[in-house]
C-alpha positions as CSV (number, residue, x, y, z in Angstrom):
1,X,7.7,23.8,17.8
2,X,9.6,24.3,14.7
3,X,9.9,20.9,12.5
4,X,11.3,19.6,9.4
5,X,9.3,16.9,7.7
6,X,10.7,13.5,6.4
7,X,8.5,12.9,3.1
8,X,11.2,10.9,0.8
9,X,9.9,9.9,-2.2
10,X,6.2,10.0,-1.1
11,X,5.2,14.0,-1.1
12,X,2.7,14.7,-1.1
13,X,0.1,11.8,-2.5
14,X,1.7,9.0,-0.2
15,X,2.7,11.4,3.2
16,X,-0.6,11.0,4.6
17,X,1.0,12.4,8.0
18,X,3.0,14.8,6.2
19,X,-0.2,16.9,4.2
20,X,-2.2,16.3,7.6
21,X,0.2,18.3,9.9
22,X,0.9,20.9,7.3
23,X,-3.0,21.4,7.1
24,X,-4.2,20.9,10.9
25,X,-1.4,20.7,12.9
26,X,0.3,23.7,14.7
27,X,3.8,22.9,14.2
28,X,5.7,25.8,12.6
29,X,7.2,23.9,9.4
30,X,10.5,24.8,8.4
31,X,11.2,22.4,5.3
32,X,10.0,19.0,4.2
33,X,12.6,16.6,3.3
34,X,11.8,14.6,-0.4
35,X,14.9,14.2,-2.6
36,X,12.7,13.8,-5.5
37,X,11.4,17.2,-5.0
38,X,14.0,19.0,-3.7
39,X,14.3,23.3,-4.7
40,X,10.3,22.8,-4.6
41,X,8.0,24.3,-2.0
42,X,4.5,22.6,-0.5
43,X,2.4,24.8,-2.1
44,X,3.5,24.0,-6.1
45,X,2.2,20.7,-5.0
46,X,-0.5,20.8,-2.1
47,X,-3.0,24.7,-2.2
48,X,-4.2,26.0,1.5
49,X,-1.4,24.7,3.3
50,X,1.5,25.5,5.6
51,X,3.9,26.6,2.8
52,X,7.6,25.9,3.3
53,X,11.1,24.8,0.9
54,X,11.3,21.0,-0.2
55,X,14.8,20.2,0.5
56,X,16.9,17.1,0.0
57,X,18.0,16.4,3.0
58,X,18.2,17.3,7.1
59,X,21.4,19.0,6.3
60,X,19.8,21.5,3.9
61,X,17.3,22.6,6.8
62,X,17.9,25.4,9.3
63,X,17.0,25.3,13.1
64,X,14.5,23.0,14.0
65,X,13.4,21.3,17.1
66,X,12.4,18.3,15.8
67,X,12.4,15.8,12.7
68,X,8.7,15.0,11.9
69,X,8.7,11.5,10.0
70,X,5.7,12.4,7.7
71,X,5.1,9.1,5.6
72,X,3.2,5.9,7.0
73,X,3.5,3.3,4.7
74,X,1.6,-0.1,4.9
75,X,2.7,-2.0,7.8
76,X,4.8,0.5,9.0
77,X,8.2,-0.5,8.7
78,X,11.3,2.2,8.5
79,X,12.9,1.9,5.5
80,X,17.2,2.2,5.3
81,X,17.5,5.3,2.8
82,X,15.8,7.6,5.9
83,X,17.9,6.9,8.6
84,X,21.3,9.4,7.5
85,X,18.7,11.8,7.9
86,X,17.7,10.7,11.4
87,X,20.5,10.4,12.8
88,X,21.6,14.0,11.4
89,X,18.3,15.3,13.1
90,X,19.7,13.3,16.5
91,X,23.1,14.6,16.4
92,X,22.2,18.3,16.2
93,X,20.1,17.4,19.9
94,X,16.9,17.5,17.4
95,X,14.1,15.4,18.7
96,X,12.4,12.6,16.7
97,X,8.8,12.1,16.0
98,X,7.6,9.0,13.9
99,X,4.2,7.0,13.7
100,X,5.9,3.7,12.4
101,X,5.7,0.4,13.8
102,X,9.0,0.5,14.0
103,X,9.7,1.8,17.4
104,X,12.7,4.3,17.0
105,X,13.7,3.8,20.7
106,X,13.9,0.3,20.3
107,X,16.9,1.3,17.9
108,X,20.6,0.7,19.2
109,X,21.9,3.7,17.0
110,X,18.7,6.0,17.6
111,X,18.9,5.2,21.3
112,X,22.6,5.8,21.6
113,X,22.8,9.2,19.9
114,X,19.6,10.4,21.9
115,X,21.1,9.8,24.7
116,X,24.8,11.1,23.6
117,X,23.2,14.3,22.5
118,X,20.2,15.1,24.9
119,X,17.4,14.3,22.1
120,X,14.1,12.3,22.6
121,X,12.7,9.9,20.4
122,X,8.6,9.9,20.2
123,X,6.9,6.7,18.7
124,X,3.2,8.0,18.4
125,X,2.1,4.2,17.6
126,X,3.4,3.4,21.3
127,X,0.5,2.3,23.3
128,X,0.4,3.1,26.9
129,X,1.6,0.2,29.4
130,X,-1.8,0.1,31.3
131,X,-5.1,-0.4,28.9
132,X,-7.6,-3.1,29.7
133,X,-10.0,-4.1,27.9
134,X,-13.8,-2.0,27.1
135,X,-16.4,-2.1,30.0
136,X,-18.8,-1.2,27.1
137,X,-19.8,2.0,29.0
138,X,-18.6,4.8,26.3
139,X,-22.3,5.2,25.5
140,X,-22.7,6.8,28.8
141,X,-21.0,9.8,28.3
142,X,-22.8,13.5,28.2
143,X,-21.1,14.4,24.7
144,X,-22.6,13.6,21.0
145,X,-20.4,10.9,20.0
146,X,-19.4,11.1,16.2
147,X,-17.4,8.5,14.2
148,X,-16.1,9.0,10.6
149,X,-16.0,5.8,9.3
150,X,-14.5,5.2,5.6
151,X,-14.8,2.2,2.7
152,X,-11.3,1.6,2.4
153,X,-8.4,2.8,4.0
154,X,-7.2,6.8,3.1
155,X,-10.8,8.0,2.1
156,X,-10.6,10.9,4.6
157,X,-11.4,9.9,7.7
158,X,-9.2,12.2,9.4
159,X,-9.1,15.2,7.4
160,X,-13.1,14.6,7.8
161,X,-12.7,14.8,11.4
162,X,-10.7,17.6,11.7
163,X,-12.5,19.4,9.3
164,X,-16.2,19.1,11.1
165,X,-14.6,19.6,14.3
166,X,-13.1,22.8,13.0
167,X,-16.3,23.8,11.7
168,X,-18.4,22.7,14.7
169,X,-16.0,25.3,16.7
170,X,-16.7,27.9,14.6
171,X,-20.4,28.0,14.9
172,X,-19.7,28.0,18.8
173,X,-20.2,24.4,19.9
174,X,-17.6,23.0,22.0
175,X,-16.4,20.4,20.2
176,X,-12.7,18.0,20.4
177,X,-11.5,15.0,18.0
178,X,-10.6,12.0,19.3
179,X,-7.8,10.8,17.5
180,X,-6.9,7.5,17.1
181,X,-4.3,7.0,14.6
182,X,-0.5,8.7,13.9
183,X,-1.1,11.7,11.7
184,X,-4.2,12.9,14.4
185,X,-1.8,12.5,17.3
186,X,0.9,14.4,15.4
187,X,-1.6,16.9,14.9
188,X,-3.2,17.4,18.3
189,X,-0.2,16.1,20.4
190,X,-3.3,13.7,22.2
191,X,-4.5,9.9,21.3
192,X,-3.5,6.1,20.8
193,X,-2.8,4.8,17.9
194,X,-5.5,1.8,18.0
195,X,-3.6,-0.1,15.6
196,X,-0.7,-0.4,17.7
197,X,-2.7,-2.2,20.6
198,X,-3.0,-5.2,21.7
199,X,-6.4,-6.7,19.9
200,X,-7.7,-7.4,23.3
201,X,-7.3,-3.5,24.7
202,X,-8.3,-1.8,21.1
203,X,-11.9,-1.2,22.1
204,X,-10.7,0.0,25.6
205,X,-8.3,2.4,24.5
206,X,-10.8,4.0,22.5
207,X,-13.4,3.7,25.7
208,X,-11.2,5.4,27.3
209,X,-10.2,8.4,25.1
210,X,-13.8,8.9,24.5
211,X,-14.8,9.1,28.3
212,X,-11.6,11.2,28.8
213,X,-12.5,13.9,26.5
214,X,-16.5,14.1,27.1
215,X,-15.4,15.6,30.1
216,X,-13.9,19.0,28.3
217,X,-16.1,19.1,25.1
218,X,-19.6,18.6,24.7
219,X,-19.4,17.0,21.1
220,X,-16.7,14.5,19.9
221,X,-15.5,13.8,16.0
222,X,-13.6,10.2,16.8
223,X,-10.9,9.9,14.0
224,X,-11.8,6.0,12.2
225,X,-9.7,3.7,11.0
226,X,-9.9,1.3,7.8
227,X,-12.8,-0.2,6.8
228,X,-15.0,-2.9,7.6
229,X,-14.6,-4.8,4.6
230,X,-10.9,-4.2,4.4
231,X,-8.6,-7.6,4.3
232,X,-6.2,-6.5,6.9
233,X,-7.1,-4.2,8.6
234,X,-10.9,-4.2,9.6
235,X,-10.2,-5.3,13.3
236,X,-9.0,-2.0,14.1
237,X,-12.4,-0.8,12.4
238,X,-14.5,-3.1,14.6
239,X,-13.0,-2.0,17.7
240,X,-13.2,1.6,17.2
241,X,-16.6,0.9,16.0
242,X,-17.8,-0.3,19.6
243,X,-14.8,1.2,21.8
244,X,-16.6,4.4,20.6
245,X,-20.2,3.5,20.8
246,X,-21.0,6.4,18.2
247,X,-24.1,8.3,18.4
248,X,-24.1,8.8,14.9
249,X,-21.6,7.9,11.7
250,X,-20.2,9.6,8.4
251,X,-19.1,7.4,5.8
252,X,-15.9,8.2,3.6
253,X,-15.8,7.3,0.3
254,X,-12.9,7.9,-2.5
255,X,-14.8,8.8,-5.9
256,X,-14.5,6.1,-8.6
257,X,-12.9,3.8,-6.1
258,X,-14.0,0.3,-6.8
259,X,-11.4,-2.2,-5.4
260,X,-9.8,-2.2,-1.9
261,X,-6.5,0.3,-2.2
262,X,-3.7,-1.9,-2.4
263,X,-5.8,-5.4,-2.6
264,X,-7.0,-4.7,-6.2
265,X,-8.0,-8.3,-6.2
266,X,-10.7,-7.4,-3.5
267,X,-13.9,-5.8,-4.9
268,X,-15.0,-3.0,-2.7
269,X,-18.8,-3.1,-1.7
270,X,-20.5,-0.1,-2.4
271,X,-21.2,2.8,-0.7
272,X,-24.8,1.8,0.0
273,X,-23.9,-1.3,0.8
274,X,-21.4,-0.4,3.5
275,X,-23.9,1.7,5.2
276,X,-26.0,-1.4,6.0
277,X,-22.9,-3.0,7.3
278,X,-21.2,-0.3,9.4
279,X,-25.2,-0.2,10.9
280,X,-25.7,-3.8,11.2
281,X,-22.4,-4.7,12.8
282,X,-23.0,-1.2,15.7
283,X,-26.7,-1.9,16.2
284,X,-25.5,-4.7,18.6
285,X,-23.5,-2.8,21.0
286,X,-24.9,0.8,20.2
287,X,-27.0,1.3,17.7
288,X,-25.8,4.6,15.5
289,X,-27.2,5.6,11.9
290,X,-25.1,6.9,8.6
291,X,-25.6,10.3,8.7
292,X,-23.7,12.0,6.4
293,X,-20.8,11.2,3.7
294,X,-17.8,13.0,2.8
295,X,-16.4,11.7,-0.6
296,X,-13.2,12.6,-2.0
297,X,-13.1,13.6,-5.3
298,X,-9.6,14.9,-5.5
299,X,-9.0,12.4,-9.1
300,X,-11.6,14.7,-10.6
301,X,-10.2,17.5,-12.4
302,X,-13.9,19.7,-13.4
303,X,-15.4,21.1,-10.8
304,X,-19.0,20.2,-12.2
305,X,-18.0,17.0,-12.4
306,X,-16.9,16.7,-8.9
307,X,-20.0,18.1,-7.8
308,X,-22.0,15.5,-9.6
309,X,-20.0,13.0,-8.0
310,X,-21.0,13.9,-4.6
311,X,-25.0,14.8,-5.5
312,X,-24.7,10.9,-6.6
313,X,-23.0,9.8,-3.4
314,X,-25.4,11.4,-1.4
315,X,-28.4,10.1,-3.6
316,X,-26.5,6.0,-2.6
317,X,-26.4,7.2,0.9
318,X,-29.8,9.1,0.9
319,X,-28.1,11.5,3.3
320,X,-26.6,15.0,3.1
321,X,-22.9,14.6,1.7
322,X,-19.9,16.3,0.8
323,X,-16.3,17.1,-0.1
324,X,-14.8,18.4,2.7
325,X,-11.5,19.9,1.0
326,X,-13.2,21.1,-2.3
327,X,-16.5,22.5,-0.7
328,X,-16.2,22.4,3.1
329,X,-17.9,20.0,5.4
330,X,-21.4,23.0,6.1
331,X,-23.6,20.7,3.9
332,X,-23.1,17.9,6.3
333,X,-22.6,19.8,9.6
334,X,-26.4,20.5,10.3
335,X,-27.0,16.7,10.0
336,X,-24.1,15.5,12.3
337,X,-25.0,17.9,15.0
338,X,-28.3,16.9,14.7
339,X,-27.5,12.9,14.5
C-alpha cells in the first residue's frame, strides 16, 4: 500500500508511529508530511530506514493510497493544524489511518467526505464491539509467551518486540508479535490497542490475541505498554501483564532516564527495582522471571560509552542485555528463547 505519513512538527523524536512503520512496517512510503522539515528526506534525520522526501503538506505528495497519521501524542487527541491535510487526503478518495483517541469516523466532516468520495477511515485504537473480560487461561497455550515490558513509557517496547521477533525468524523459529498498541497494528495490520478498552475487557483482549496467535506460531513477543510505576498509565501495564500470562519478561529501560517522561515530578524506580515489581505483581497470576533488558542509549553520542551503559544495565538486572538498534537484540535472544 503506498502511504504518506502525517509527522507535523514531531519528526522524527516525537512520531513514535511514524519511525515504527518506516522501520517494520511494509507500507511502501511515499513522503512524510512535517512542515518544519519540509525539502528534507527520512534518512538526514533517522539511518536504516525506509527513505522517502519530507514534504509540507498532502498536496506536495504524489499518488498514495492512504494518509498514515504517524504522531501519538499523550492522550491522543487530534490537533486543528492536521486536519487541511486530512481532508485533502479524503477528497483525492485516499484512505485514512490514525491511532488517536480521537475517532476520525466519529467526525462530521471526515465522515461526510469519506462517504462523498469512496474513502475509509481506520481508527486503529477502536476496540472490537465483543471483548469480555480474561478467563485467566492464556497460560494454557503451546507457544513461549514473551512480554517486553518497559520503566516508563517510550523505552522500546515495540521496537524490542519487533526486533527479537525478527531475529527469532531468522534463526528459523516460528515466531509472531502480538501487538497491542497503534504503531504495532500499523505495522502488522493485526491487534487491539489495550489502551482503548474498556478497563474491565483490557486483560481479555490481550487473552484473546495471545490464544489467537499460539495457534500459527510457536513463540510470541507481546508488544507492552507503559510501565508499572507510571502515574497514568500503569493500568494498561497491569492488564497486559496478566491478559498475557508471560512465560518470561524483558525489561526496557531509557539510559540516564531518572524521572517518569512527562511527570518529571515523579522519580522513576530503578531498573533493579522494577524487576522485583514487574515479578512480584505476575507471580500471582503467572509467575514469569526478567530475562533480559534492552536499554536505549540513543542520548549517547560515543559508542564506548553506550556500550558501558548497557554492560551496567545488565550488571542492575544481572541478566544478558542490550541495545537493540545500536547492536541488535543476539545478545539477549539465547536467553529469551530459553526463558
Amino acid at each position: 500500500m503506498r502511504v504518506a505519513i502525517l509527522a507535523h512538527e514531531t519528526f522524527p523524536e516525537r512520531a513514535k508511529t511514524a519511525v515504527g512503520v518506516l522501520r517494520y512496517g511494509d507500507h511502501d512510503v511515499r513522503a512524510v508530511l512535517d512542515r518544519s522539515l519540509a525539502g528534507d528526506r527520512v534518512s538526514d534525520h533517522v539511518p536504516d530506514v525506509q527513505d522517502a522526501p519530507i514534504v509540507e503538506s498532502i498536496d506536495d505528495v504524489g499518488d498514495i493510497d492512504a494518509l498514515l497519521v504517524g504522531i501519538a501524542p499523550i492522550g491522543g487527541g487530534f490537533e486543528a493544524s492536521w486536519r487541511p491535510d486530512v481532508r485533502g487526503a479524503l477528497e483525492r478518495s485516499c484512505d485514512v489511518i490514525a491511532g488517536l483517541h480521537y475517532f476520525l469516523a466519529d467526525d462530521e466532516e471526515f465522515a461526510r467526505l469519506a462517504d462523498e468520495h469512496g474513502a475509509e477511515l481506520r481508527d486503529l485504537r477502536r476496540p472490537p464491539e465483543d471483548l469480555t473480560v480474561a478467563e485467566g487461561r492464556a497460560a494454557e497455550v503451546d507457544a513461549e509467551v514473551v512480554l517486553t515490558v518497559g520503566t516508563d513509557c517510550s523505552t522500546g517496547k515495540m521496537t524490542t518486540t519487533f526486533e527479537l521477533a525478527a531475529a527469532a525468524r531468522d534463526r528459523g523459529v516460528d515466531a509472531g508479535v502480538v501487538p497491542t498498541g497503534q504503531t504495532g497494528i500499523a505495522i502488522a495490520d493485526y491487534g487491539i490497542a489495550v489502551d482503548g478498552v474498556v478497563a474491565d475487557f483490557a486483560a481479555g483482549a490481550v487473552e484473546r490475541m495471545v490464544r489467537e496467535r499460539a495457534e500459527e506460531y510457536d513463540v510470541l513477543f507481546v508488544e507492552g505498554q507503559g510501565a508499572l510505576a507510571h502515574p497514568a498509565y500503569s493500568g494498561v501495564t497491569a492488564s497486559i501483564l496478566h491478559g498475557a500470562m508471560p512465560d518470561s519478561l524483558v525489561l526496557c529501560h531509557v539510559a540516564g532516564r531518572e524521572a517518569v517522561h512527562g511527570y518529571e515530578h515523579v522519580p522513576l524506580p530503578s531498573p533493579d527495582e522494577y524487576v522485583g515489581l514487574y515479578e512480584s505483581v505476575a507471580d500471582p497470576v503467572a509467575p514469569a522471571d526478567v530475562v533480559a533488558g534492552a536499554l536505549n542509549t540513543r542520548s549517547i553520542d560515543d559508542e564506548a560509552a553506550a556500550r558501558a551503559a548497557v554492560d551496567t544495565y545488565a550488571d542492575a538486572l544481572d541478566t544478558p542485555a542490550t541495545d537493540p538498534v545500536r547492536v541488535g537484540v543476539e545478545p539477549i535472544l539465547d536467553a529469551v528463547l530459553d526463558g
